[in-house]
TORGULO-495017 format. One line per field, with one value per residue: residue number from 0; residue in three letters; x, y, z of N, C-alpha, C, O, CB in turn. Coordinates in pm, whole numbers, plus 32768, in hexadecimal, padded with zeros to 4 digits. Each point is the difference from the previous one (the first is absolute). Glycine has a CB too. Example, Ala and Ser with C-alpha at 12.3 -4.5 7.8 and 13.67 -1.06 7.14 Angstrom:
// residues 2
k [0, 1] $
r [ALA, SER] $
nu [8527, 809A] $
nv [7DC7, 80DE] $
nw [830C, 7F3B] $
cau [7FA7, 8052] $
cav [8077, 8077] $
caw [8000, 8006] $
cu [805A, 7FB3] $
cv [8078, 806D] $
cw [8000, 8049] $
ou [8068, 8033] $
ov [7FFE, 806F] $
ow [8042, 8011] $
cbu [7EDB, 8043] $
cbv [7F8D, 7F52] $
cbw [803B, 7F18] $
// end
This chain:
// residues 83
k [0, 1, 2, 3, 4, 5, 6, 7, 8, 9, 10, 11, 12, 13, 14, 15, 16, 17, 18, 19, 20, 21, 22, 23, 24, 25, 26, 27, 28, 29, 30, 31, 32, 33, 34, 35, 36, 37, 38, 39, 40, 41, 42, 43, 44, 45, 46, 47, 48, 49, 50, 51, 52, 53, 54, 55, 56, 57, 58, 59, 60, 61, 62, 63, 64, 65, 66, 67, 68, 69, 70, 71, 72, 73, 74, 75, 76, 77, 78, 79, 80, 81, 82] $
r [UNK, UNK, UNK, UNK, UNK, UNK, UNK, UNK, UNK, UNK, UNK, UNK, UNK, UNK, UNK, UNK, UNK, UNK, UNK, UNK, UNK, UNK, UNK, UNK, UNK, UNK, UNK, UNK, UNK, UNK, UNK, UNK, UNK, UNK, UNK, UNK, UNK, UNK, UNK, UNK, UNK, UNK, UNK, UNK, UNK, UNK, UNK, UNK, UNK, UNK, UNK, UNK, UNK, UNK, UNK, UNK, UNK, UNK, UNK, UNK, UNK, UNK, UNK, UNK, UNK, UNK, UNK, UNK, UNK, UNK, UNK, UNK, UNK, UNK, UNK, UNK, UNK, UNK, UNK, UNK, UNK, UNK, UNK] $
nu [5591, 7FED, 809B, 803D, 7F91, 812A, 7FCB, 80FF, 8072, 7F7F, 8094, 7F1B, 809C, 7EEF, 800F, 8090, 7EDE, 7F6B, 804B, 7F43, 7EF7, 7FB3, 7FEB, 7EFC, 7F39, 806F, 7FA5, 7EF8, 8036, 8050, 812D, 80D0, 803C, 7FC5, 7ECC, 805E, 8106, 7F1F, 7F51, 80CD, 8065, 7EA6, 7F7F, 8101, 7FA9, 7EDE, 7FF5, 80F0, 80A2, 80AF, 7F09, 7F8F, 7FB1, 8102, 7F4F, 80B1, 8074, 7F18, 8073, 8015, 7FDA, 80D8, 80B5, 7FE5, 80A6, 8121, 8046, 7FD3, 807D, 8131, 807D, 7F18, 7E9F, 804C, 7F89, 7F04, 7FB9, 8030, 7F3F, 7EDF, 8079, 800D, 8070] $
nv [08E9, 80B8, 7F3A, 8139, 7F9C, 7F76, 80F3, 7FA6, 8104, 7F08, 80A5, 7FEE, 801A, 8095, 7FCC, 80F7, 7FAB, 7F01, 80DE, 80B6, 7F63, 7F73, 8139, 80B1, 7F08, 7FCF, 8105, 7F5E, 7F6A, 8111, 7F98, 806C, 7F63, 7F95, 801C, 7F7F, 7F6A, 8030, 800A, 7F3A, 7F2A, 7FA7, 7FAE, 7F5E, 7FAB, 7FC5, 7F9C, 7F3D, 8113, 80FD, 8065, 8023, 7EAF, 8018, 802E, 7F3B, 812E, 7FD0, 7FEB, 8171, 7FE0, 7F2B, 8123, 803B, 7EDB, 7FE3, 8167, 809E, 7F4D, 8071, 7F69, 7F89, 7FBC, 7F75, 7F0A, 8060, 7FF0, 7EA1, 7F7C, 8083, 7FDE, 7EBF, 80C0] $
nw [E5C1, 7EE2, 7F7A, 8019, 7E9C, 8039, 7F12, 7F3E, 7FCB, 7F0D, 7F37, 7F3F, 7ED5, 8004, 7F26, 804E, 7F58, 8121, 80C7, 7F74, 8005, 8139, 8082, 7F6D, 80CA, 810D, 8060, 7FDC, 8174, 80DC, 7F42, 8004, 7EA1, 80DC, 7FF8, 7EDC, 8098, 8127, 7F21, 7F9D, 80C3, 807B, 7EDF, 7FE3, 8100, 7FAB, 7F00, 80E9, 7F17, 7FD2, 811B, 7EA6, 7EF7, 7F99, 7EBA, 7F7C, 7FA6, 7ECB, 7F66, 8099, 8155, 7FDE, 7F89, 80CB, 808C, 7F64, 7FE5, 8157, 80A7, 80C4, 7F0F, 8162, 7F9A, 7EE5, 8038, 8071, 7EBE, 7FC0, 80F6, 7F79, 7EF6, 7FA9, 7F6B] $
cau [808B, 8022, 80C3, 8069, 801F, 80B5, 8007, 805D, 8010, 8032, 801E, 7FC3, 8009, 7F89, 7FF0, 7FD0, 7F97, 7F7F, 801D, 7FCA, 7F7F, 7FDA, 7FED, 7FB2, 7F81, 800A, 7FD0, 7F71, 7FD3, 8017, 8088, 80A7, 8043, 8001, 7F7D, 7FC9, 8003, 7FC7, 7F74, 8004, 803F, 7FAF, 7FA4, 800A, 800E, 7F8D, 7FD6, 804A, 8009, 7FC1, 7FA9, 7FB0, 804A, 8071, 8008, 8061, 8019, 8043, 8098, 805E, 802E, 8059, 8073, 801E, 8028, 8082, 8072, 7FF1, 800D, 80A0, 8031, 8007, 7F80, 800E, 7FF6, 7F82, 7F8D, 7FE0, 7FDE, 7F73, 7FD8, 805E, 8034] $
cav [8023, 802B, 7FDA, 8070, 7FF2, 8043, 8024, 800B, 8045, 7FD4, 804F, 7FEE, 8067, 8047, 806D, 809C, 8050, 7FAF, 8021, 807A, 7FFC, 7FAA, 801F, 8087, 7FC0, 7FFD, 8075, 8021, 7F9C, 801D, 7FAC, 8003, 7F8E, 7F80, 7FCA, 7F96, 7F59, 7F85, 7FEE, 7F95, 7F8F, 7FD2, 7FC4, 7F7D, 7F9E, 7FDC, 7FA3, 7F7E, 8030, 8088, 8010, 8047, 7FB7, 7FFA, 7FCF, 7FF3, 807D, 7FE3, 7FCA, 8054, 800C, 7F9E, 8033, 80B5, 7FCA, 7FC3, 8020, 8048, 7FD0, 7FB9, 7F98, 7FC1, 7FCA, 7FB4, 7F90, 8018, 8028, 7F8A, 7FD2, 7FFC, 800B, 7F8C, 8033] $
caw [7FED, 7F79, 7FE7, 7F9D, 7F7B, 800A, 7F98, 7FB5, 7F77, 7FA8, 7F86, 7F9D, 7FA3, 7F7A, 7FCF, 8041, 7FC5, 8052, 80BD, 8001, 7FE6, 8041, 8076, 7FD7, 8025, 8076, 804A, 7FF6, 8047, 808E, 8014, 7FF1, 7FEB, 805F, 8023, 7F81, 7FE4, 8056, 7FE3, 7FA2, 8028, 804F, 7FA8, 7FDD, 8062, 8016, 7F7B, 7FD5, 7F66, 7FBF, 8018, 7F88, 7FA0, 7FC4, 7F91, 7FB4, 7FBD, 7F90, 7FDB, 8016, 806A, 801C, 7FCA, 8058, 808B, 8000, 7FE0, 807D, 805E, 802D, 7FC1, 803C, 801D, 7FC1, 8011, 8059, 7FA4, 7FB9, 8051, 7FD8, 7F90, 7F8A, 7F61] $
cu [801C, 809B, 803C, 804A, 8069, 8028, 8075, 7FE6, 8043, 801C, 7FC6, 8015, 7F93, 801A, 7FF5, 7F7C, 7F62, 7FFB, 7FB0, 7F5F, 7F6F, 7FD2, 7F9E, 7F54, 7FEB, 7FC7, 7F6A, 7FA6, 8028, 8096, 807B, 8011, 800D, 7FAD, 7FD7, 804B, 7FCD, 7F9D, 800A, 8041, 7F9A, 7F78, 8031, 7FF7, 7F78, 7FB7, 807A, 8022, 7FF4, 7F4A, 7F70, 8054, 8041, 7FDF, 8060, 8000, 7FFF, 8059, 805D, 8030, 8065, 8075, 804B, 802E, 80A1, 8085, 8024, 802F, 80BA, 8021, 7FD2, 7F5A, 7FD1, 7FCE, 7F95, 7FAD, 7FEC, 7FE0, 7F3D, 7FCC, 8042, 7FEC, 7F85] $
cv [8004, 7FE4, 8064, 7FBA, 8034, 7FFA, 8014, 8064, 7F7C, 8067, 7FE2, 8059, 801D, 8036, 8081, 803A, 7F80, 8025, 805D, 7FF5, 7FAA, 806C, 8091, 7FB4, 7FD4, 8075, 7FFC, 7FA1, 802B, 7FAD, 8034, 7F7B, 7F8F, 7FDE, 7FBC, 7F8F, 7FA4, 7FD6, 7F95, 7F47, 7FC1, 7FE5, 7F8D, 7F80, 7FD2, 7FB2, 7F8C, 8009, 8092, 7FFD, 8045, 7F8B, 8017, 7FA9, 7FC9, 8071, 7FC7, 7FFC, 80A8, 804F, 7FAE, 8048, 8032, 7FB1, 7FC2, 806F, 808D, 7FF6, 7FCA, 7F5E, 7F85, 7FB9, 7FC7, 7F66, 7FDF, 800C, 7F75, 7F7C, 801F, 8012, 7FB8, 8045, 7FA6] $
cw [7F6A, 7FD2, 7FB1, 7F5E, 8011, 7F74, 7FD0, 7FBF, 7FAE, 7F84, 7F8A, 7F90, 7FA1, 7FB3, 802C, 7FBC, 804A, 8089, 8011, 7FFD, 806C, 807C, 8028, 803A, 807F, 807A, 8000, 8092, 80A5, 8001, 7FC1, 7FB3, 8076, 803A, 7F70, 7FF9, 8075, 7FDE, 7FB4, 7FFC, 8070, 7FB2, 7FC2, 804C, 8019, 7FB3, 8005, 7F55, 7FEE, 8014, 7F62, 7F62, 7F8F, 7F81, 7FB0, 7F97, 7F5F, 7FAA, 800B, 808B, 8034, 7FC7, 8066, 8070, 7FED, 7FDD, 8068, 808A, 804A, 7FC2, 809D, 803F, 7FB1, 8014, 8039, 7F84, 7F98, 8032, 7FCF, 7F9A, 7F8B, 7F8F, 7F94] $
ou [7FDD, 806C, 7FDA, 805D, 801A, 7FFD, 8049, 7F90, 804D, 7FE3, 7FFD, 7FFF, 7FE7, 8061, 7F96, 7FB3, 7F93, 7F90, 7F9C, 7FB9, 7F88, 7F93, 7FDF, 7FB0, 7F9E, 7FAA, 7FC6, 7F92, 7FC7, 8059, 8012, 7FAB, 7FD5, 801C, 7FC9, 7FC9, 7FE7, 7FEF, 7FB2, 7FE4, 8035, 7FA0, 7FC4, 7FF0, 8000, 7FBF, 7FE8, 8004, 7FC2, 7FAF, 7F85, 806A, 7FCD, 8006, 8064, 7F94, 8039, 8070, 806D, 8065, 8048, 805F, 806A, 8079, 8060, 8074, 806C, 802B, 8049, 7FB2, 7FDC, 7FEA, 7F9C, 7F8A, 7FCB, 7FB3, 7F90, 8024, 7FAB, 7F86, 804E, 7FB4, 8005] $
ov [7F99, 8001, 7FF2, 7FB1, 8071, 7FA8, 8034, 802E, 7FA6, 8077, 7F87, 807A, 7FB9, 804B, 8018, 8041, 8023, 800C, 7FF6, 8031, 801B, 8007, 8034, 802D, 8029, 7FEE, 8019, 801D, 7FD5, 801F, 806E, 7FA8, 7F8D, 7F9B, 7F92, 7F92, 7F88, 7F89, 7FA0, 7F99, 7F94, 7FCA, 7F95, 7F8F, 7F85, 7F9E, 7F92, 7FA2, 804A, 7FAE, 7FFD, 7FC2, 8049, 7F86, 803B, 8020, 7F98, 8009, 800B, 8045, 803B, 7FF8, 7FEA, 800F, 802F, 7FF6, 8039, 805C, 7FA7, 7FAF, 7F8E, 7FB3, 7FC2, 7FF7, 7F95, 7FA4, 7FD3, 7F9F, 7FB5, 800C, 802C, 805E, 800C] $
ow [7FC6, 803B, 7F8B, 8012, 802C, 7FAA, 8054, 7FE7, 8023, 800D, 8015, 8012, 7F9E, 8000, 8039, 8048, 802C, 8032, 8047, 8057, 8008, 8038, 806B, 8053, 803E, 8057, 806A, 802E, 8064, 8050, 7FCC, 800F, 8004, 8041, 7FF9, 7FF7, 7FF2, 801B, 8001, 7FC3, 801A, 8037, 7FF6, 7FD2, 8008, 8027, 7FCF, 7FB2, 804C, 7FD5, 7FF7, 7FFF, 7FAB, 7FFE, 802B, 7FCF, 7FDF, 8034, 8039, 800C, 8051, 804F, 8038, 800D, 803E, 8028, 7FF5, 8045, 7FD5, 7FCC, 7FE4, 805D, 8026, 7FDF, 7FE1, 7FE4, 7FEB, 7FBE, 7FCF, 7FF0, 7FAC, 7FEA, 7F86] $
cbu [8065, 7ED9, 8018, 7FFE, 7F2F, 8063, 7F05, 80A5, 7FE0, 7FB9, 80B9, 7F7F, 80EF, 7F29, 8033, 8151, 812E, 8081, 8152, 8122, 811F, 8105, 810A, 8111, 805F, 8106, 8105, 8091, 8054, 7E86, 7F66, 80A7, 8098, 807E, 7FF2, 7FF4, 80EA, 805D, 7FFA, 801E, 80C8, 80E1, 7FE1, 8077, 80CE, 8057, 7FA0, 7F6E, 7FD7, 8136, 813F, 7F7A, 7FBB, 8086, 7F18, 8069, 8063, 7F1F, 7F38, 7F4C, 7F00, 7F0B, 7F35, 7EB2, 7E87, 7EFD, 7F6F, 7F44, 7E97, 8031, 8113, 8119, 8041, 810C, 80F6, 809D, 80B0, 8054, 8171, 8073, 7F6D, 8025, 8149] $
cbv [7FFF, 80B3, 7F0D, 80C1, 7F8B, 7FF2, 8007, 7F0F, 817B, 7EBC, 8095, 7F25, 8015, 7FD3, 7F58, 8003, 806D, 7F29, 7FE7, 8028, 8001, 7F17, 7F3D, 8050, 7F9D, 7F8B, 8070, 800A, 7F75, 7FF6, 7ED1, 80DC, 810F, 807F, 812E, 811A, 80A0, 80AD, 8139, 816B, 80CE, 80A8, 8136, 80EF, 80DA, 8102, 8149, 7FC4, 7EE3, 8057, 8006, 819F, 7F5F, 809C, 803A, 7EEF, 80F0, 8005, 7EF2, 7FB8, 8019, 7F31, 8041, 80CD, 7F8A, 7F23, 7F4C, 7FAF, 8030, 80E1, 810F, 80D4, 80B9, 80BB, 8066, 80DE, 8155, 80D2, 8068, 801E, 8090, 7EAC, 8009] $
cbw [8118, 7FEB, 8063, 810B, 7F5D, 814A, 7FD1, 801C, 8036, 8059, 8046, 807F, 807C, 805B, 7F6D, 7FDE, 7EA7, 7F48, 7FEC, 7F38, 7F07, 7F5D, 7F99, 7E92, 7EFB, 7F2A, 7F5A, 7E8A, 7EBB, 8024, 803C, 80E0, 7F5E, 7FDA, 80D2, 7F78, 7F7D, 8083, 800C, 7FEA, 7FAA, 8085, 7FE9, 7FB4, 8059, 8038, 7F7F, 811F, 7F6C, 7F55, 8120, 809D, 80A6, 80DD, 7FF8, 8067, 80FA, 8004, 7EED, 7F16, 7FB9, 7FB0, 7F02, 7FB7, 8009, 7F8A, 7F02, 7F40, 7FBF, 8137, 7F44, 7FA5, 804A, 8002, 8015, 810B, 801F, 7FCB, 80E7, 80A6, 80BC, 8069, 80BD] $
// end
């Protein structure tokens, strides 16, 4: 007996010029966005973590990010990136 995967919509905001590009490569795989983020959220689940690795940015990437980034994730980013 098999169980059916219940499934949600959610919303998410991208980059359009990364979306576009993701999904140019994607095609190459037979998939779609929403097979990649499952691919991806069930990886995280599985590792119990980001599955690939997250470097600390250097200092002028830390700029670009803070002075780029919504005001409301903020606090998140200086979280992974002490001063």
């Amino acid at each position: 007996m098999s169980m059916a995967a219940h499934k949600i919509r959610t919303n998410v905001y991208l980059d359009s010029d990364i979306k576009n590009k993701a999904q140019e490569i994607l095609k190459q795989y037979g998939i779609g966005l929403s097979d990649a983020f499952n691919i991806f959220l069930a990886q995280t689940v599985f590792e119990k973590g980001i599955s690939f690795e997250i470097k600390i940015p250097n200092e002028e990437t830390k700029q670009t990010i803070q002075y780029n980034t919504p005001r409301k994730i903020n606090s998140f980013l200086k979280f992974l990136i002490p001063k």
